[in-house]
N, C-alpha and C positions, 0 to 999 in steps of 0.2 A: 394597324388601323384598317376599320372594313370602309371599302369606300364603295362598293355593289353586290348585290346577291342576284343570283337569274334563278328566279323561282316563282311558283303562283303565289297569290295574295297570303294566304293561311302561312307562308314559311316562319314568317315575323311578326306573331301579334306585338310585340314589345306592351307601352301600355294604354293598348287601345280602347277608346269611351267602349263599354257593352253596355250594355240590354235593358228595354223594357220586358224582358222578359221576367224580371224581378220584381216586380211588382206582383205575378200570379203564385209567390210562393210568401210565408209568414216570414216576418221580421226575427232574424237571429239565426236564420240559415243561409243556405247558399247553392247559387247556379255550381254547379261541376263539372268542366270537360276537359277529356286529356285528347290533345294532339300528337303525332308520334310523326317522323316521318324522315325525309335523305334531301338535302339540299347542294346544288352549288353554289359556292360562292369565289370571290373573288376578292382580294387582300392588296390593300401594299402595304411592304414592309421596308423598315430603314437597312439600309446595310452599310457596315463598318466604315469610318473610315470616307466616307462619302457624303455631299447632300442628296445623294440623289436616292428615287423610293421605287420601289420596281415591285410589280406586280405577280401573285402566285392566287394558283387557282387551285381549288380542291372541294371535295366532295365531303358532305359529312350526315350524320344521323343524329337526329336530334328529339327530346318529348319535352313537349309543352303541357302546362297544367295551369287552371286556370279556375277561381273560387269567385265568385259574385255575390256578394249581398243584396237582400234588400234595400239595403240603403245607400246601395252603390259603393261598399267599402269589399274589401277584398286582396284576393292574394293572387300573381301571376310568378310562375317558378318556369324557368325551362335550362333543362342543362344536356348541354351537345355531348357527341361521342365524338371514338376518336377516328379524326379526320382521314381521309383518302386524297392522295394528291392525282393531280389529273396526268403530270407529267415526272419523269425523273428529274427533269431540268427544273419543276417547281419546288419538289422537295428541297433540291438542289438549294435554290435560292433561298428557302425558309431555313436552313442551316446556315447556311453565312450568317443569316441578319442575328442568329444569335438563339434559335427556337423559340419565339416569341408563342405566347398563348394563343389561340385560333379558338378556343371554344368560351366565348359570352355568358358563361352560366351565370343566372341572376335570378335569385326571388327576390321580391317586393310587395311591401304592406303599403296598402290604398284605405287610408281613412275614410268614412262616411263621405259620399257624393264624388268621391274622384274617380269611379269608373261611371257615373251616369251621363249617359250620352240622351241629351234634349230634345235630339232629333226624331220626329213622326212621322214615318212611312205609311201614305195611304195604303187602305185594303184595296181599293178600287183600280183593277188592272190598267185602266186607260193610265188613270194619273199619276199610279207607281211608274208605268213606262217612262211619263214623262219627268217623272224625277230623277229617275234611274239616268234618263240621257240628259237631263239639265248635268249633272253627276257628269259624266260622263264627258262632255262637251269642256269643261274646264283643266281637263287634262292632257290637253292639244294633243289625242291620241287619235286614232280614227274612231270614227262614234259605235261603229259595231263589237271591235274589239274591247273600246273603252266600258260601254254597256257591259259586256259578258263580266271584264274582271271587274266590273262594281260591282254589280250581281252579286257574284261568287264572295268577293270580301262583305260582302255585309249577312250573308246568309253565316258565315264561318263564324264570324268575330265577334256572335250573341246580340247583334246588335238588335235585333227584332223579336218582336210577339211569336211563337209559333205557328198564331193566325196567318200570320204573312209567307209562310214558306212553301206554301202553294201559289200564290200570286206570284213570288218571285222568281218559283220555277218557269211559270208561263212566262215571265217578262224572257227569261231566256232562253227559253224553248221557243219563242217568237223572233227572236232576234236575226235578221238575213245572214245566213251560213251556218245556221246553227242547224246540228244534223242530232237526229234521236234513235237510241237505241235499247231494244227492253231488252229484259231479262239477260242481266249481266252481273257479275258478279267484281269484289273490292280483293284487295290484298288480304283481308281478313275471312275473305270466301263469304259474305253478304251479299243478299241479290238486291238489286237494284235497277234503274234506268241512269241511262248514260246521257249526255247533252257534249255534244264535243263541236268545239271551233277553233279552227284553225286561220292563224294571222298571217296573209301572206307576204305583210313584208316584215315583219320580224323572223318569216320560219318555223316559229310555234304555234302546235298542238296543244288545245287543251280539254282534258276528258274530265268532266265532274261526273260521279256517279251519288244517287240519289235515289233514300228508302222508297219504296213505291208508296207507304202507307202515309208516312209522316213528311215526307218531303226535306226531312234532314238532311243537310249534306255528309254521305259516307266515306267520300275520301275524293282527291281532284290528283291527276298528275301533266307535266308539260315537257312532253318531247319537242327537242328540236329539231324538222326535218331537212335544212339547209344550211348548208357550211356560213361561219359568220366570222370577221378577219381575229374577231378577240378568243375564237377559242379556233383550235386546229386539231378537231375530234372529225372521226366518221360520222355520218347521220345516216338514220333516225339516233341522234343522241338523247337519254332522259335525263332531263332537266334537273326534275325535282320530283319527290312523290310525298302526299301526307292522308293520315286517315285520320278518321275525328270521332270520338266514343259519343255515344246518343247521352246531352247534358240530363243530370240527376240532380237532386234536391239535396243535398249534406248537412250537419249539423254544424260543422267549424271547418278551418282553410285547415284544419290536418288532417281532415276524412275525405275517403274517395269512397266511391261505390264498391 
């Protein structure tokens, strides 16, 4: 049983509301994005003989794929690779409990309306800011950090107009400690601007990079640069990393671009 992942927002769409974006393409096709990318996570498993569940850590590579209708029906598919343990004593432990599955691979079919998310994000920079931190404010996190990872999950998860992906750069490009950097380039070697913030009492860094033209986001990743007592890595440890393909218009949930 997965009981935490430490990764940015994009690691787990599972099946989250998207997009009015669907609306600016004809009925009988489909939004398209594949996400690709390496996560940590963190497990308990049963072991033998015991009630008791103990925890194993490990690393994995995962791609997510993702179909949107206009009608809000669609298909979400994502299937993990094969996992990296962080330690020999966790591998260790995932052997006793029996080698239990670690990879969640699942597609699923969304009949009409079950991916339509109801929610309207102003164009207007002031009032997006303040939606973003109403947002933000409910997740008893600190408001700066909480901001940036709303940002960032609603820019990923299709949930918006592409109009909006310039305003929501600026809500995060605005945000105090958020530091900007041009001409930079993704894992996929795409150049882009960078927006990075760092949390200083979690210890995490996080770098979104972003098309200069379109303001799509190109890929995000979250090092961690201070020791934390549930993991006993060296730091700067990375987190997680994900890259995201610029969505396309498809005829059905078996076409990709």
């Amino acid at each position: 049983m997965q009981t935490s992942s430490i990764a940015s927002f994009s690691a787990a769409y599972g099946s989250s509301p998207a997009s009015n974006e669907a609306s600016t393409f004809k009925a009988g096709s489909y939004l398209y994005r594949k996400t690709e990318g390496f996560v940590l996570n963190m497990y308990m498993v049963q072991l033998p003989n015991t009630s008791k569940a103990k925890e194993i850590r490990f690393q994995a590579p995962y791609t997510h794929q993702m179909w949107l209708g206009a009608d809000g029906s669609g298909r979400i598919q994502r299937i993990d690779g094969k996992p990296e343990f962080l330690s020999v004593q966790d591998r260790a432990v995932w052997e006793a409990a029996g080698k239990p599955s670690l990879s969640p691979n699942f597609t699923i079919d969304h009949k009409a309306g079950e991916l339509v998310d109801s929610t309207v994000l102003p164009v207007d920079q002031t009032l997006l800011t303040q939606a973003i931190h109403n947002r933000a404010k409910q997740n008893n996190s600190a408001i700066e950090s909480g901001m940036f990872d709303e940002t960032l999950s609603i820019l990923v998860t299709l949930q918006t107009k592409s109009e909006l992906n310039r305003p929501l750069f600026e809500v995060m490009a605005n945000i105090p400690g958020v530091t900007r950097s041009e001409n930079v380039t993704d894992r996929q070697g795409r150049a882009g601007i960078s927006l990075n913030y760092t949390d200083s009492q979690t210890g995490k860094q996080t770098r979104v990079i972003f098309d200069p033209q379109t303001y799509n986001v190109l890929s995000d990743e979250v090092v961690l640069l201070k020791r934390v007592p549930e993991l006993n890595v060296s730091t700067p440890f990375l987190l997680s990393w994900t890259t995201y393909s610029v969505p396309k218009v498809v005829a059905s949930t078996s076409d990709v671009p």
